[in-house]
C-alpha positions as CSV (number, residue, x, y, z in Angstrom):
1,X,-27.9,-0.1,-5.3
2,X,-25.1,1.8,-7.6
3,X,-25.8,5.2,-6.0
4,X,-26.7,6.7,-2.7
5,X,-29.1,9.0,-3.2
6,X,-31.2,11.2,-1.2
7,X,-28.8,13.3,1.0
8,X,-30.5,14.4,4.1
9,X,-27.9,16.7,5.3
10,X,-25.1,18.6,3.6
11,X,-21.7,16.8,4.1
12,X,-20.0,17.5,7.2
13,X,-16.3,17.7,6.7
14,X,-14.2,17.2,10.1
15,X,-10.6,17.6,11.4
16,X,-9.2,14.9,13.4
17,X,-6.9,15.7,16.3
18,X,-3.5,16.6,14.5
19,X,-1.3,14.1,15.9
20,X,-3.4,12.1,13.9
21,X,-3.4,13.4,10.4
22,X,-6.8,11.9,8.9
23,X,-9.6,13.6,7.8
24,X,-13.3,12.7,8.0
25,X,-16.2,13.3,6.8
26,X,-20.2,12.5,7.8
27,X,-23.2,12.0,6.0
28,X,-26.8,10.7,6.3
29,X,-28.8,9.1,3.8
30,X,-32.2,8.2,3.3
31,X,-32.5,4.7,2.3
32,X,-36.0,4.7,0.7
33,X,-34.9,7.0,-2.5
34,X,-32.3,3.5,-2.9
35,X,-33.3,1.6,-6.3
36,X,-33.0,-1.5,-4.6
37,X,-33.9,-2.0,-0.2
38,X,-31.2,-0.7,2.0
39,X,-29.3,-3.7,2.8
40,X,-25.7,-3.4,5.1
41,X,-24.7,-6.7,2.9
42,X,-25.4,-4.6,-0.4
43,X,-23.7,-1.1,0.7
44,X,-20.4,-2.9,1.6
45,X,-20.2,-5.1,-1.7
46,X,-20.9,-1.4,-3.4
47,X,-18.1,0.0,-1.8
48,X,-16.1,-2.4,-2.9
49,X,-17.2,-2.4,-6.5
50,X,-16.9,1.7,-6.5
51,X,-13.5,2.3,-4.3
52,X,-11.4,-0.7,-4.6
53,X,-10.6,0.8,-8.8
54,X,-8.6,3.7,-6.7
55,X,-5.0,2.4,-5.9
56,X,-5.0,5.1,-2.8
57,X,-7.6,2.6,-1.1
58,X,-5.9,-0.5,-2.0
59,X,-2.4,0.3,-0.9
60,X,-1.0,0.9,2.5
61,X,2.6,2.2,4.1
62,X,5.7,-0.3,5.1
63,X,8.1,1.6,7.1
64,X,11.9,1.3,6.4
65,X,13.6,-0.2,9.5
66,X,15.4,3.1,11.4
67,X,13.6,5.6,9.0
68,X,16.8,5.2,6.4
69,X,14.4,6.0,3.3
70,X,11.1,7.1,3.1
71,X,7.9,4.9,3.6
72,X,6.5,2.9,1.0
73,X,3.1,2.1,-0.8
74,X,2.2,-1.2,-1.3
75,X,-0.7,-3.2,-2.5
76,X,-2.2,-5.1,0.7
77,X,-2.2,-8.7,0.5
78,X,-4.3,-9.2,3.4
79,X,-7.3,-6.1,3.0
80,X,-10.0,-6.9,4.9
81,X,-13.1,-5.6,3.6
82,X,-14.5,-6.4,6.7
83,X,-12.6,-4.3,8.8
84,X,-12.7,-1.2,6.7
85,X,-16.5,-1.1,6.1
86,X,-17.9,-1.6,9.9
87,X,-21.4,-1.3,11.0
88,X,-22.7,0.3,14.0
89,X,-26.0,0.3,15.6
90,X,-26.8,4.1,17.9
91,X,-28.7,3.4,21.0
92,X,-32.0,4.9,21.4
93,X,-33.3,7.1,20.8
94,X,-31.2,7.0,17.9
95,X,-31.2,11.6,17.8
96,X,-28.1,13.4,16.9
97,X,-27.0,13.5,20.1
98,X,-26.3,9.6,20.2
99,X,-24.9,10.0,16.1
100,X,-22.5,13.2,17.3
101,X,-21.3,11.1,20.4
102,X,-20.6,8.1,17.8
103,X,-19.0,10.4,15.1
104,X,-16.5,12.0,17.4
105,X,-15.3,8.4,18.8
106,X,-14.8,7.5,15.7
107,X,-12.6,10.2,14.5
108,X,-10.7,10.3,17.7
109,X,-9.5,6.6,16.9
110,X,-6.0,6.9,14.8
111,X,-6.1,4.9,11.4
112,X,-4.3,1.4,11.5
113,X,-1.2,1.8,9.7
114,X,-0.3,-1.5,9.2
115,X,-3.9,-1.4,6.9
116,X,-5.1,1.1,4.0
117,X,-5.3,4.3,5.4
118,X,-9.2,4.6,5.4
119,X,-12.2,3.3,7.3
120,X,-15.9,3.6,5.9
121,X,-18.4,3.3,9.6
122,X,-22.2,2.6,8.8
123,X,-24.7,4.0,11.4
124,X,-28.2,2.5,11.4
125,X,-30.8,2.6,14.1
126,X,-31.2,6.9,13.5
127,X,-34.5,7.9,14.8
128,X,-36.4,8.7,10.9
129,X,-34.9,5.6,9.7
130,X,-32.0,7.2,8.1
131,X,-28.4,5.2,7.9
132,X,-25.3,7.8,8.5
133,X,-22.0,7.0,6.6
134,X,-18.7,8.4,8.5
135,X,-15.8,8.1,6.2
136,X,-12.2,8.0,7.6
137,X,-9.3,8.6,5.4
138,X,-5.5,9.7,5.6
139,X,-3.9,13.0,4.7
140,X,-0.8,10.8,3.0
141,X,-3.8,8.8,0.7
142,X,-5.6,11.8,-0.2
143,X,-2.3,13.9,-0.9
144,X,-3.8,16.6,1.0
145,X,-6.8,16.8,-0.6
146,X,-10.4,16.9,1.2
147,X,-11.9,14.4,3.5
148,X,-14.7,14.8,0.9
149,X,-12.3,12.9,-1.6
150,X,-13.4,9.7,-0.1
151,X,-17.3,9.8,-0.8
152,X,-16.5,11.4,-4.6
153,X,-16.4,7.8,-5.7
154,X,-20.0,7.1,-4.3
155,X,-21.9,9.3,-5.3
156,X,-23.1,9.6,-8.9
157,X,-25.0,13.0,-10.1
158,X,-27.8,11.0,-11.8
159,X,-30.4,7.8,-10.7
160,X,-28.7,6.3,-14.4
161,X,-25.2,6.0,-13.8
162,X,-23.9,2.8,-15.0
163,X,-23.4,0.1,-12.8
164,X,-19.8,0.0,-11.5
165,X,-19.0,-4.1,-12.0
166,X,-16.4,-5.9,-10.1
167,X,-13.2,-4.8,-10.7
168,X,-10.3,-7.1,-10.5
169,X,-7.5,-6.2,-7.9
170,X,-3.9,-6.4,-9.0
171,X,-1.7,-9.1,-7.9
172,X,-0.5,-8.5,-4.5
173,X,2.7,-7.2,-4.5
174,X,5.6,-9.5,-2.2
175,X,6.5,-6.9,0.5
176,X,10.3,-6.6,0.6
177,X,11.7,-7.6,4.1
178,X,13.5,-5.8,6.4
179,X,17.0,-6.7,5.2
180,X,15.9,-5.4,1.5
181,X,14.9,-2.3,2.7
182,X,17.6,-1.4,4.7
183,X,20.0,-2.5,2.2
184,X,18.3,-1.1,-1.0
185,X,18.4,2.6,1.3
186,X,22.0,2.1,2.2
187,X,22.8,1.8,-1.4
188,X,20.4,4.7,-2.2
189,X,22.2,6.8,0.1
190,X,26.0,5.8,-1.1
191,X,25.0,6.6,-4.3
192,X,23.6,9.5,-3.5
193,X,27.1,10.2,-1.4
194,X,29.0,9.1,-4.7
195,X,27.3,12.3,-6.9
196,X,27.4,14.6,-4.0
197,X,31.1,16.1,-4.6
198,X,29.9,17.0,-8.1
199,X,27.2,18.3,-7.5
200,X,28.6,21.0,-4.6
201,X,30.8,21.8,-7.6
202,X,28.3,23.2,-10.0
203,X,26.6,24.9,-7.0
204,X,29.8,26.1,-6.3
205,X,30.1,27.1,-9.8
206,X,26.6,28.7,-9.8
207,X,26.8,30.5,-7.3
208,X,30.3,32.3,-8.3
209,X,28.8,32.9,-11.5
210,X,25.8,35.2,-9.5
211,X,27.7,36.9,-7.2
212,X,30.3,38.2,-10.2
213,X,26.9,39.2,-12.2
214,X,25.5,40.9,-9.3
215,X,28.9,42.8,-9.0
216,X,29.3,43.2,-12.8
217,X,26.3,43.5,-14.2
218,X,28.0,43.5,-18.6
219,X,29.1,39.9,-17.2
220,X,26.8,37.3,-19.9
C-alpha cells in the first residue's frame, strides 16, 4: 500500500483554536482503489516508512528551565508510533455528522509537547465504507507552512511511485539536563553581554555617520 489513492473529498484544511497553534487537516479515502486491502496495521507501518525520513516529525521541543534561551529540537528517544498514528471507530450511522463531531474533538485537543508535534487519527466505520485520515501538526514543525504539509509526504501523483523502504532513524540524541541548559544559556548570554559595549559603539558610530549625511548631503 505505498499510496493512498482515491480522494473522495477535497482536503479540508482547518484552524485550531489559537491558544493552540496547530493546524489540521481532514481527508477521506476510498480504500478499494488501495493496491493491496485496506488494513489499519498496513496504513500505520506506511506512515512510518513515508514521514519518519522528515526530521520535523522525528524531533520534538525541550524547554530551557526559566525560558533563559530559546527551546530546542531534539531527536525523540522514546516516539511512539503508537501514539501518534491512533485509530478511531464513528458510531453509527457512521454520516458526517458523527465524522464532523469527531474531527472537531480532535482538533480542540492541544498537541503533547513533551512528543513530536503531530498526530495522524484514522476514522473507519464511515457509512460507504470509506476510512477518513485527520492529520494534526504544529505551526513551530511546519515553520508556518500549511496543515496540508503533513499529507504532502503521502500522497504520490501516480499508482507507480516507488516503494518508500524503511528508513533508518538516527541515533537518539542524549537530551541535555537541566543544569546544562541553564548553564550553556548563562554563558550564551555573558557572552553575548561581553560583545554588547562594542557593538553599541559601531551603532553609535552608524548612526552619527547618518544623521551628518542627512545634514550634509557632499559628506561620502
Amino acid at each position: 500500500m505505498e499510496r493512498l489513492s482515491g480522494l473522495d473529498s477535497a482536503f479540508l484544511s482547518l484552524e485550531s483554536p489559537s491558544q493552540h497553534l496547530h493546524v489540521a487537516i481532514a481527508a477521506v479515502i476510498d480504500p478499494s482503489t488501495m493496491a493491496q486491502p485496506y488494513s489499519f496495521d498496513a496504513l500505520k507501518a506506511f506512515v512510518s516508512r513515508r514521514l519518519m525520513r522528515e526530521p520535523a516529525f522525528r524531533r520534538r521541543v525541550v524547554e530551557v528551565p526559566f525560558r533563559l534561551n530559546h527551546p530546542l529540537w531534539v531527536e525523540d528517544p522514546h516516539l511512539d508510533l503508537d501514539y501518534h498514528v491512533r485509530r478511531h471507530v464513528l458510531p453509527p450511522p457512521g454520516g458526517p455528522r458523527e465524522l464532523s463531531e469527531l474531527t472537531g474533538t480532535i482538533v480542540g485537543v492541544p498537541l503533547d509537547r513533551s512528543r513530536p508535534l503531530w498526530e495522524i487519527h484514522v476514522v473507519e466505520g464511515l457509512h460507504d465504507g470509506n476510512v477518513a485520515l485527520v492529520g494534526k501538526i504544529h505551526h513551530a514543525a511546519v515553520d508556518g507552512v500549511s496543515g496540508a504539509e503533513l499529507f504532502v509526504h503521502l500522497f504520490d501523483l501516480t499508482p507507480e511511485a516507488p516503494r518508500a523502504e524503511e528508513v533508518e532513524r538516527p541515533a537518539p540524541e542524549r537530551i541535555p539536563s537541566e543544569v546544562e541548559m541553564v548553564g550553556h544559556a548563562l554563558w550564551s548570554r555573558a557572552r553575548r553581554a561581553v560583545g554588547l559595549p562594542a557593538l553599541l559603539t559601531r551603532t553609535a558610530s552608524t548612526v552619527s555617520h547618518l544623521v551628518q549625511r542627512h545634514r550634509d548631503p557632499d559628506t561620502v
